[in-house]
C-alpha positions as CSV (number, residue, x, y, z in Angstrom):
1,X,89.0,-4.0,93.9
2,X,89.3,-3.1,97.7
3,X,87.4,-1.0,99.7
4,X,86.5,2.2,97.3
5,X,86.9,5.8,99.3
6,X,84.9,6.9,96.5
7,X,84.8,7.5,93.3
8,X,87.0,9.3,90.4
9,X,87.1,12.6,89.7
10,X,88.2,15.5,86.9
11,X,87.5,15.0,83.3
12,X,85.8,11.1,82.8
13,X,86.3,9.2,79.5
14,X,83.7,8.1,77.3
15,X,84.9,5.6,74.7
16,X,82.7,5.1,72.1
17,X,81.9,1.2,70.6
18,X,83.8,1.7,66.8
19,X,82.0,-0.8,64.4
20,X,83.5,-1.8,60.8
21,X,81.6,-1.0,58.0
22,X,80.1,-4.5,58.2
23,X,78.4,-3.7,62.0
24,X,81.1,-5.6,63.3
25,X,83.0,-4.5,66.8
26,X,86.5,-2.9,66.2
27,X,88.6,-4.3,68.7
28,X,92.0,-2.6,67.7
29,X,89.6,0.7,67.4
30,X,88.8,0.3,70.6
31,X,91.8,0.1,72.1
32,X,93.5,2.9,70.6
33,X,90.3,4.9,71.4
34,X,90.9,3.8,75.3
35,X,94.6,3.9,75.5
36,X,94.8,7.4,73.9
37,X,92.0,9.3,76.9
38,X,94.3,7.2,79.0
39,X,97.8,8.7,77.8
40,X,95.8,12.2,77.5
41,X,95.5,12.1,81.3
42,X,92.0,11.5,81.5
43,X,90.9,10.6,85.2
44,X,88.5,7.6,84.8
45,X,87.2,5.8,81.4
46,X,83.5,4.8,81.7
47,X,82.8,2.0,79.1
48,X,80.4,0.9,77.1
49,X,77.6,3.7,78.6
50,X,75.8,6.4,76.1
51,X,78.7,7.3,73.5
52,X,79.5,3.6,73.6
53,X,76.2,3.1,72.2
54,X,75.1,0.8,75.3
55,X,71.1,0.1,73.9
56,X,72.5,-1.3,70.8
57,X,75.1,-4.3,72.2
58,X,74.9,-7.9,73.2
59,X,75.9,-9.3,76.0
60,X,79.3,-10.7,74.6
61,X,80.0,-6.9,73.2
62,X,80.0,-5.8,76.2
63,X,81.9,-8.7,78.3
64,X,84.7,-7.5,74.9
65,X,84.4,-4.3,75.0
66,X,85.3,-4.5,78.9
67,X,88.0,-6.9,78.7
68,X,89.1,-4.1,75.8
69,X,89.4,-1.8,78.1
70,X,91.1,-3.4,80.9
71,X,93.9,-4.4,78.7
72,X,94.1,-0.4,77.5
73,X,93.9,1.1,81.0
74,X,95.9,-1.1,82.5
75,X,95.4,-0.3,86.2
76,X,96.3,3.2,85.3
77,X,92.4,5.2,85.6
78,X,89.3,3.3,87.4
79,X,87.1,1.9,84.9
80,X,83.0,1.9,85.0
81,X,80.8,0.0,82.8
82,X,77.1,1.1,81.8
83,X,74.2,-0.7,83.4
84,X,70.8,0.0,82.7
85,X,67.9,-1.1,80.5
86,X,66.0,-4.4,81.4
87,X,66.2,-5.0,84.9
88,X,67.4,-8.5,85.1
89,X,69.8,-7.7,82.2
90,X,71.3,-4.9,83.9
91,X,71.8,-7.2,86.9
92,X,73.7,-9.9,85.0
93,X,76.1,-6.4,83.3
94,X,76.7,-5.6,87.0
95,X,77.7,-8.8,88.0
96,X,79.9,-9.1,85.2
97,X,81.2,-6.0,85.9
98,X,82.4,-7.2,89.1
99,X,83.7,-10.6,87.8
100,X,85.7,-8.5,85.5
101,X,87.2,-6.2,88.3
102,X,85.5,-3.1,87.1
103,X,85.5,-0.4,89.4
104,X,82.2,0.7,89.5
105,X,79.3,1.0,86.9
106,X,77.4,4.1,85.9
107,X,73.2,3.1,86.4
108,X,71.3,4.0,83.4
109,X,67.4,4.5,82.5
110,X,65.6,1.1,82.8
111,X,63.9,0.4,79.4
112,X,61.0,2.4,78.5
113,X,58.5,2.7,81.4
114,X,58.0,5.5,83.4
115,X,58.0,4.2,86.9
116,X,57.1,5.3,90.2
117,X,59.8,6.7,92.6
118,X,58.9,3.4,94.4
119,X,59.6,1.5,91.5
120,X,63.3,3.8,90.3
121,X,64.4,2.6,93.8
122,X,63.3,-1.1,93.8
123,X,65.4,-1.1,90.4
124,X,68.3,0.6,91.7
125,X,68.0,-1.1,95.2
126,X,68.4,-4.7,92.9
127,X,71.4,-4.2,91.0
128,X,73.2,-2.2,94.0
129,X,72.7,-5.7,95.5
130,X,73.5,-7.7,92.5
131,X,76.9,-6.4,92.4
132,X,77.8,-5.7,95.8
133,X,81.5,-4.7,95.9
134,X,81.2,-2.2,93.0
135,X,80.2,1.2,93.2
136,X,77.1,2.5,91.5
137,X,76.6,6.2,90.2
138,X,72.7,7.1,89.7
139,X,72.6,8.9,86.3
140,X,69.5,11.4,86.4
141,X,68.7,11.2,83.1
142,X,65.2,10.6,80.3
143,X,63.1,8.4,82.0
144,X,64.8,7.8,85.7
145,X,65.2,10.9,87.6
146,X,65.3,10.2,91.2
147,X,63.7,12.6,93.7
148,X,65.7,14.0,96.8
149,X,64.1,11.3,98.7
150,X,64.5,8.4,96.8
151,X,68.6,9.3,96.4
152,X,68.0,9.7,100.6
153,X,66.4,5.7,100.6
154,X,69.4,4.8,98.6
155,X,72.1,6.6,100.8
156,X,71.5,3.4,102.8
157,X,73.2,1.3,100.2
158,X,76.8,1.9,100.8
159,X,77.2,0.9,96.8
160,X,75.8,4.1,96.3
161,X,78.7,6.5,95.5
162,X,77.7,9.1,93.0
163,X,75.0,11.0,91.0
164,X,75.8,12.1,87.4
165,X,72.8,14.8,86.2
166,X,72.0,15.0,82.7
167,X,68.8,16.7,82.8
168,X,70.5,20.4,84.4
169,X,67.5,21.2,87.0
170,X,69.6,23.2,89.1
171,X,66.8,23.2,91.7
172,X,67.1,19.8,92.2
173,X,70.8,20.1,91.7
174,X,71.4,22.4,94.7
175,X,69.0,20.1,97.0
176,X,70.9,17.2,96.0
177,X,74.1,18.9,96.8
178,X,73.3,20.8,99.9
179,X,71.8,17.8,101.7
180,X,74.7,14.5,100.2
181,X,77.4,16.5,99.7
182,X,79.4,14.5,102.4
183,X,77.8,11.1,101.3
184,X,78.3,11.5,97.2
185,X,80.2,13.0,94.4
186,X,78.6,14.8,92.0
187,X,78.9,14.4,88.0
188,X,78.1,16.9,85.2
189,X,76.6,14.5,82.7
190,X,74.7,16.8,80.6
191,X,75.1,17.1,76.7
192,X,78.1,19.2,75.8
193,X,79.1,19.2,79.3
194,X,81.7,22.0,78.9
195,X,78.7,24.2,77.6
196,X,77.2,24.1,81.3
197,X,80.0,23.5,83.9
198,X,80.4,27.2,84.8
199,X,76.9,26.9,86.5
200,X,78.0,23.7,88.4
201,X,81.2,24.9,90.1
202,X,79.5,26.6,92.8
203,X,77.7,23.9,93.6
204,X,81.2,21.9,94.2
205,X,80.7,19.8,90.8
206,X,84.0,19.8,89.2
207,X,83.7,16.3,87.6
208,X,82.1,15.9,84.3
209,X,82.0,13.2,81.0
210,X,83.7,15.1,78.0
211,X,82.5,13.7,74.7
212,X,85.3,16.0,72.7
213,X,88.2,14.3,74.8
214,X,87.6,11.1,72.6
215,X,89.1,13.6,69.7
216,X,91.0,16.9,71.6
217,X,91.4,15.9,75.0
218,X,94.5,18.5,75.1
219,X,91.4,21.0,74.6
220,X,89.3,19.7,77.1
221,X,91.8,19.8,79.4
222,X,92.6,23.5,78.9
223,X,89.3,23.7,79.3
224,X,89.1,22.5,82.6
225,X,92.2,24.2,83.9
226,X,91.0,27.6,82.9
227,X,87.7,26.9,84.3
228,X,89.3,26.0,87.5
229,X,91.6,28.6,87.2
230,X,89.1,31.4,86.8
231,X,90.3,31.9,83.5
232,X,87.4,33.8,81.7
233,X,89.6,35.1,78.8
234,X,90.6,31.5,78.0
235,X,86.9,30.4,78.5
236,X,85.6,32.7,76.3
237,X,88.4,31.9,73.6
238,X,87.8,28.5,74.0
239,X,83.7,29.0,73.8
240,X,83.8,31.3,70.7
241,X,86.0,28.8,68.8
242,X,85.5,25.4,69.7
243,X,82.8,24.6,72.2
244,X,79.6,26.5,71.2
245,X,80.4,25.8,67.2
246,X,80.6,22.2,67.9
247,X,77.6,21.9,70.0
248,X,75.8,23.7,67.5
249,X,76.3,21.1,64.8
250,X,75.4,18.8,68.2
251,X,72.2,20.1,68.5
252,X,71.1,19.3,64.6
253,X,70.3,16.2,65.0
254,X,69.2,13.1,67.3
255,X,71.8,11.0,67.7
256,X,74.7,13.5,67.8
257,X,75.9,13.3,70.9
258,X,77.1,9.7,69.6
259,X,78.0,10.1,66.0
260,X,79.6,13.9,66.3
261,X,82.1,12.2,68.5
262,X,82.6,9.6,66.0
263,X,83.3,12.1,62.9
264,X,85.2,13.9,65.4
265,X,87.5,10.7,65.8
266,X,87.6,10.2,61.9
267,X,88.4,13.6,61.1
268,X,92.1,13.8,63.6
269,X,92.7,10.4,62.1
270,X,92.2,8.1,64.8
271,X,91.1,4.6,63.8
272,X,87.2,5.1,64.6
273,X,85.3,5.6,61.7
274,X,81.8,7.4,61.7
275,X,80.0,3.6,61.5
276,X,77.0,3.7,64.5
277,X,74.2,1.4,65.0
278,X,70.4,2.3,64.2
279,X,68.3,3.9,65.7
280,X,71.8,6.7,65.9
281,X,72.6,7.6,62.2
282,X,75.8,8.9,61.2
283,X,76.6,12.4,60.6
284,X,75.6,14.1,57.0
285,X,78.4,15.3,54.7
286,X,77.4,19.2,55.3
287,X,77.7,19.0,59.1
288,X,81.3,16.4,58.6
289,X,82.5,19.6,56.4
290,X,81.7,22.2,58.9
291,X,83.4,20.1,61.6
292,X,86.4,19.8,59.6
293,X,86.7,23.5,59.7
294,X,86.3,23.8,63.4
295,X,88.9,21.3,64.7
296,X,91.3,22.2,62.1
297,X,91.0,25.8,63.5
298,X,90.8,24.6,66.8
299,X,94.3,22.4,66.1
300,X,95.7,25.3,65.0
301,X,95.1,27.9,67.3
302,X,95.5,25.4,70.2
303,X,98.0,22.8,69.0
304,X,98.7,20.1,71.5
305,X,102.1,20.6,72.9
306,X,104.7,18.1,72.3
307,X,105.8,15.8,75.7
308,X,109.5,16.6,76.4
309,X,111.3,13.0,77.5
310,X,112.8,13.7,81.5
């Protein structure tokens, strides 16, 4: 990797981690799950982070799941990793990340405790420097949400590129903004992301992690280009019959944001079946049945158009 000018941004790619009914890591899943966000245009793929189900793999998972993904993109979209959790485990993930020519990594929670601000930027201050040509994106998220003057201590790490939010305090949002927006770019990470990205566009956040690309990335990308477009008629269309249904069913369980994609996969016949790792459990049969009938509405009323060959 050379010298980054910063990192990617648009719609981000989440692959999930499929497993075989015996627990096992599907490889050829895994691949078609990548290649296919790749060929849907989306502008980065960020693996093995949340929807990969990053608290629940090995170190050797990961190290495939990576190499996985390199073969899939292909030098086509930058590619992040997920590294977080115990401290000197995350360091050995960024490291590997580097070895593996990963463009950058996205930092999640350390494991359990609640620390200090002191202690959030002794954590991220270590794996910045554990990994030091790769750039790291601070995820505000559960346990780790950085204050406006911790994120000012870490502007001194030129690793530091970005700040994903996934907790929506728009106070804090608008701090962050006003005072970095020259030094980083700024993520939408929350749940649902499409749900909330009309209240980040002012603040110049047009980036964000779509977890319904991994099924109808034709959607989220009509999405995006109405939002950017102004298009509230399309929004609202888009809201009524796909967005706010589906993150319904989201919100019905723990776990969802993980296993909804899953079904999701399943259901538009993609590889990926609705297997996940405890503690995530998969989706019931009720909530599988009532997101059958909103994608195969959703397909209908916005089918993806066919590519003409130049």
């Amino acid at each position: 990797m050379g010298q980054s000018t910063g990192i990617a941004k648009g719609i981000l790619g989440f692959p999930v981690a499929p497993f075989t009914a015996e627990g096992k890591l599907d490889e050829k899943a895994l691949y078609e799950n990548v290649n296919f966000l790749v060929e849907e245009g989306l502008d980065a793929i960020y693996i093995a982070c949340g929807a990969g189900e990053f608290q629940s793999l090995d170190k050797s998972e990961f190290e495939t799941m990576l190499d996985v993904a390199n073969e899939a993109v292909g030098g086509k979209v930058p590619i992040y990793t997920g590294v977080g959790g115990n401290l000197k485990s995350a360091m050995a993930l960024a490291a590997l990340s580097e070895e593996k020519g990963a463009d950058g990594y996205l930092l999640l929670p350390p494991y359990l405790i609640h620390g200090e601000q002191e202690g959030l930027y002794q954590y991220a201050k270590e794996i910045f420097e554990s990994a030091p040509s790769l750039d790291g994106i601070l995820y505000q998220r559960d346990n780790a949400v950085y204050s406006v003057e911790t994120v000012r201590r870490l502007t001194a790490f030129p690793q530091l590129k970005g700040l994903k939010d996934g907790i929506g305090n728009m106070d804090m949002n608008i701090c962050l903004t006003h005072e970095f927006k020259d030094r980083l770019e700024f993520l939408n990470g929350m749940p649902m992301a499409e749900v909330t990205m009309p209240a980040y566009i002012p603040l110049g956040i047009t980036s964000y992690s779509s977890a319904i690309s991994n099924y109808i990335p034709h959607i989220s990308r009509q999405y995006y280009e109405a939002l950017l477009a102004g298009d509230q008629e399309t929004l609202n269309e888009l809201y009524t019959d796909v967005i706010l249904p589906i993150n319904h069913i989201r919100k019905q369980r723990k776990g969802y944001a993980v296993s909804l994609i899953k079904a999701g996969m399943e259901i538009v016949g993609l590889q990926t079946k609705g297997y996940v790792r405890p503690p995530v459990t998969p989706v019931t049969n009720e909530h599988y049945q009532e997101m059958e009938k909103i994608l195969a509405k959703a397909l209908e009323k916005y089918p993806k158009k066919v590519k003409t060959q130049r």
